[in-house]
C-alpha positions in Angstrom: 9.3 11.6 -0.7 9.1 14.6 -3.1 12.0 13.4 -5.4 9.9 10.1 -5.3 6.6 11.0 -6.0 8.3 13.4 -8.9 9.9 10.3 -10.6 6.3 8.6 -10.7 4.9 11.0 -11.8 7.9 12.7 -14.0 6.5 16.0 -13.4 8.4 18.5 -10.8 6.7 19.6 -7.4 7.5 22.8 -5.4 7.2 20.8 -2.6 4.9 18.8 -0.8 3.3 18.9 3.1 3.1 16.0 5.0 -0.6 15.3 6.2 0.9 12.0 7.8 3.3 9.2 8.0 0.3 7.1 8.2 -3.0 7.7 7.5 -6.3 5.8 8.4 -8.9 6.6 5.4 -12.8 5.5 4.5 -14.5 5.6 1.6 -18.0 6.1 3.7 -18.6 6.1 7.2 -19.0 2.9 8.4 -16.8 1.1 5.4 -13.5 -0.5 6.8 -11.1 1.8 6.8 -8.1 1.4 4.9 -4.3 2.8 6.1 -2.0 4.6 3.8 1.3 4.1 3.8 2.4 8.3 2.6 -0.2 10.5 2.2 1.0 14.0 1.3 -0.3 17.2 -0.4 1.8 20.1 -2.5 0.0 23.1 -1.2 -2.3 23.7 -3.9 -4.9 20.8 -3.1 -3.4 18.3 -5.0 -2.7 15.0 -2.7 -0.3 12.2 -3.4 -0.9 8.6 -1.8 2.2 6.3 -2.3 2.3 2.6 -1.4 4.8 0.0 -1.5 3.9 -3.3 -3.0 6.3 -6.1 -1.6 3.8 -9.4 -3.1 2.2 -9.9 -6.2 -1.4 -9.2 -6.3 -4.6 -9.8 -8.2 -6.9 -7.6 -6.9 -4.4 -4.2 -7.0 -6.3 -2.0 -9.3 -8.9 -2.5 -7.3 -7.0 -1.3 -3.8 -5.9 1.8 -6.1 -9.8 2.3 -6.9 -11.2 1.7 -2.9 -8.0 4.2 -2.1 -9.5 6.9 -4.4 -12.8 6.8 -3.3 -11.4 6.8 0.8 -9.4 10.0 -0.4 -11.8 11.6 -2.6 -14.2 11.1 0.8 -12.0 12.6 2.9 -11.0 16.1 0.9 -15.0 16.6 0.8 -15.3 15.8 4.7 -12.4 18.5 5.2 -13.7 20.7 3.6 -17.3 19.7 6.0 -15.2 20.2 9.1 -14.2 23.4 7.7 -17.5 25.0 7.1 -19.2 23.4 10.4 -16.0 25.4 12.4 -17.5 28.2 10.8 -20.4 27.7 11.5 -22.6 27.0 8.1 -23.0 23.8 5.5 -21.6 23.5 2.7 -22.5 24.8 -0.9 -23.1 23.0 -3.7 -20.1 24.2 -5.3 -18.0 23.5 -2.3 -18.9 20.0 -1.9 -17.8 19.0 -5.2 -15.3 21.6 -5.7 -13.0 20.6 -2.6 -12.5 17.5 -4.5 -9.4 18.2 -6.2 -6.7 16.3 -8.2 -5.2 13.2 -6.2 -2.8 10.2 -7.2 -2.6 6.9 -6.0 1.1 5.4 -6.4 2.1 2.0 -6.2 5.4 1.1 -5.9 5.8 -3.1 -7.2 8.3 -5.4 -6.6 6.5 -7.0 -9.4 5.1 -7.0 -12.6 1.6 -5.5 -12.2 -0.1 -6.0 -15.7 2.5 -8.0 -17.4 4.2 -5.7 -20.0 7.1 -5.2 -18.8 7.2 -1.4 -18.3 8.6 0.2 -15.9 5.7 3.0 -15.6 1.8 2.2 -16.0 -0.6 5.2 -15.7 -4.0 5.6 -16.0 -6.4 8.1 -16.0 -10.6 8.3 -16.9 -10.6 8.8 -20.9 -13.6 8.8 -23.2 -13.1 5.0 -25.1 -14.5 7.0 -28.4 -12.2 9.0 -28.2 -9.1 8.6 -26.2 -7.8 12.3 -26.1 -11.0 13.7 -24.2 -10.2 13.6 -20.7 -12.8 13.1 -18.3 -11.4 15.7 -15.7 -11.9 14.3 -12.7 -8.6 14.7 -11.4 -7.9 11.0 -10.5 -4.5 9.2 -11.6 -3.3 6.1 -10.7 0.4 5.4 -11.4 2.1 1.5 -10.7 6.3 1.8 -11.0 7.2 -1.7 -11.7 11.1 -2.7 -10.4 10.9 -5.6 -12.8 10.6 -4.1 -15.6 12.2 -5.0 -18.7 10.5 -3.2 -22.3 10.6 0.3 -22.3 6.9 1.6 -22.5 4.9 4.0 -24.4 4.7 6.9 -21.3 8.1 6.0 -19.4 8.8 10.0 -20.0 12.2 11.3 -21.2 15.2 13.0 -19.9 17.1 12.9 -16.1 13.6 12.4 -14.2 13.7 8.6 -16.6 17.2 8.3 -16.1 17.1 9.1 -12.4 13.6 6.6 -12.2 15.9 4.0 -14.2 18.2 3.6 -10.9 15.4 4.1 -8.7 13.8 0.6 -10.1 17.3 -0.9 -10.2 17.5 -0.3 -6.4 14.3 -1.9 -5.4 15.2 -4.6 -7.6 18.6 -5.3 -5.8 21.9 -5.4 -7.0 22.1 -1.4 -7.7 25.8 -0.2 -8.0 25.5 3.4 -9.7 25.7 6.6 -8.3 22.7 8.5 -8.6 22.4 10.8 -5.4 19.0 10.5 -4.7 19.0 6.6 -4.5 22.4 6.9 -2.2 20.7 8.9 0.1 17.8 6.8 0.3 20.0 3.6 0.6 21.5 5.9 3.5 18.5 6.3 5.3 17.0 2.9 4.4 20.2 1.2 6.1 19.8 3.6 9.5 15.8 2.7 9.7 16.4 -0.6 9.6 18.5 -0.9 12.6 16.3 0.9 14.9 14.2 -2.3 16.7 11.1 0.2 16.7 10.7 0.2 12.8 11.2 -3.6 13.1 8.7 -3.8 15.7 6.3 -1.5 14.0 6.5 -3.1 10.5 5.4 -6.6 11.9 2.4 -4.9 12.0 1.6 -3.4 8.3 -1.4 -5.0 7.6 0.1 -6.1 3.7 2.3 -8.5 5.6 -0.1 -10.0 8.1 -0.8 -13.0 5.4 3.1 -13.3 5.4 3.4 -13.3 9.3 0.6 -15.9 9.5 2.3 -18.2 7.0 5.2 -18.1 8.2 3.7 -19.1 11.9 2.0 -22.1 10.2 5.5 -23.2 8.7 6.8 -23.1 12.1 3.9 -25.1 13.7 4.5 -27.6 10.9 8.2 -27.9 11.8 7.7 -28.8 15.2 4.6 -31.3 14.4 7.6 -32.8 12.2 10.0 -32.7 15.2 7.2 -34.7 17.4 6.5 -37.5 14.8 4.7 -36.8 11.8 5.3 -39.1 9.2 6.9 -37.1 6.4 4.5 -39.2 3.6 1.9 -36.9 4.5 3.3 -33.8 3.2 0.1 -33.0 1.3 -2.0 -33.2 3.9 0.2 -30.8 5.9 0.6 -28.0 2.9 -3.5 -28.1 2.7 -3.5 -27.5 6.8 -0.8 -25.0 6.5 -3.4 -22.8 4.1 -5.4 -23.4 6.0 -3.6 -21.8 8.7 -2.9 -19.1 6.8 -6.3 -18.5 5.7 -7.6 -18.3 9.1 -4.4 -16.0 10.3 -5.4 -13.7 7.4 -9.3 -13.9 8.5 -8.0 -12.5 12.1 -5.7 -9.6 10.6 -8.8 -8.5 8.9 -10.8 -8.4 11.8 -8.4 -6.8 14.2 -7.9 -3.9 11.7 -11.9 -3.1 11.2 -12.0 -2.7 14.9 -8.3 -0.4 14.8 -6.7 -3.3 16.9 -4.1 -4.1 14.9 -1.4 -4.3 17.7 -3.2 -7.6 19.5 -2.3 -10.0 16.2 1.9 -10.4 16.7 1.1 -11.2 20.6 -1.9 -13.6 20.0 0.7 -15.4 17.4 3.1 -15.7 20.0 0.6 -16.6 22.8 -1.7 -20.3 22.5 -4.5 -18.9 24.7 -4.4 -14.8 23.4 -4.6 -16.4 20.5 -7.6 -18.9 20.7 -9.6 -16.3 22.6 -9.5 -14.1 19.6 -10.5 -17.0 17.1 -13.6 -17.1 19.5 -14.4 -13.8 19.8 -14.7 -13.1 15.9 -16.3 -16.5 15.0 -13.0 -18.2 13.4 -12.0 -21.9 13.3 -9.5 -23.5 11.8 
């Protein structure tokens, strides 16, 4: 994860400390919460979210902005935690100053903003006047696999060379040698194989909508298989998102409550299933 977040970035790290694997955020108490996929700091304060995007998505800068705010939130309630152990509230100067710099990483399968480079990175700049930073230690970088124009701020040297084969690997088809992406290829290829991971990933709450369409195309299948008349195929693509609507509905609701887990065994059980529908309010 260091190498990675160093090629994002294109900046080296001494090291980085692994808060956890997975970590459950909010912005304010009693906002949903949100779930990061890496969340690590270096040491120093700094803290480094990464995600990986699999679909393409409208609303992503916006996730990048709601994941700021839910880490932001959280260095100041640390630092909360920390004074109340000791016994006394926080000073001004604490509360603001425990805030320090943190990055928000997306990793795309796609094209985020449609330029075609391989490396978009923003940071809060005066519009008058571009080179006055406002210094509030935020940075959002998006990788994009798909890239295909090299871009103003790609950087320069082995950390673009070594990002270069990075993006080639998530875009498939990757046959160089570069160490770092053969040891991740390594360890991508031994995850995969263990049936917890694959148990465990069903549940990532970016691939719920995908679950959920996927059980609608199944239910169509078999409403084929009983009779229905294939001129209607209109008809069935409007239920089926439909379906997926309502499936997506669900995921949302299970994860405000932190029961994420019920969804893949309501979807594979009729009455688990319409008991949960009733419970939060949902038809179809």
């Amino acid at each position: 994860m260091k190498r990675l977040i160093e090629l994002a970035l294109q900046i080296p790290i001494d090291h980085i400390e692994y808060v956890e694997r997975e970590k459950d955020l909010r912005a304010m108490p009693g906002t949903p919460g949100v779930r990061l996929d890496v969340y690590v700091g270096d040491g120093t304060g700094r803290m480094f979210n990464v995600e990986l995007q699999r679909r393409d998505e409208k609303y992503l800068p916006q996730r990048a902005r709601y994941y700021q705010a839910s880490i932001c939130h959280e260095m100041a309630e640390a630092a909360r935690r920390k004074a109340a152990d000791e016994g006394r509230g926080l000073t001004w100067g604490e509360r603001y100053g425990s805030i320090k710099e943190s990055y928000v990483i997306f990793v795309c399968l796609h094209d985020p903003f449609g330029r075609g480079w391989k490396r978009y990175v923003f940071k809060n700049l005066c519009v008058g006047d571009p080179s006055l930073s406002m210094g509030d230690g935020t940075c959002e970088v998006f990788l994009n696999a798909d890239w295909n124009t090299q871009g103003a701020d790609d950087g320069e040297g082995d950390l673009s060379t070594e990002l270069d084969d990075f993006l080639a690997y998530l875009k498939g088809g990757y046959d160089g040698d570069d160490v770092y992406v053969r040891e991740l290829d390594a360890e991508v290829k031994s995850v995969i194989t263990q049936p917890e991971w694959r148990k465990r990933v069903m549940f990532e709450y970016e691939v719920w909508e995908d679950i959920a369409g996927r059980i609608a195309l199944d239910s169509i299948k078999e409403g084929r298989e009983k009779g229905i008349e294939e001129g209607r195929e209109k008809g069935i693509e409007e239920g089926r998102e439909e379906q997926v609507k309502l499936f997506a509905k669900l995921a949302a609701a299970l994860e405000t409550q932190g029961r994420g887990d019920e969804l893949l065994p309501a979807l594979q059980d009729g009455e688990k299933l319409k008991g949960l529908l009733e419970e939060f309010g949902l038809h179809g």
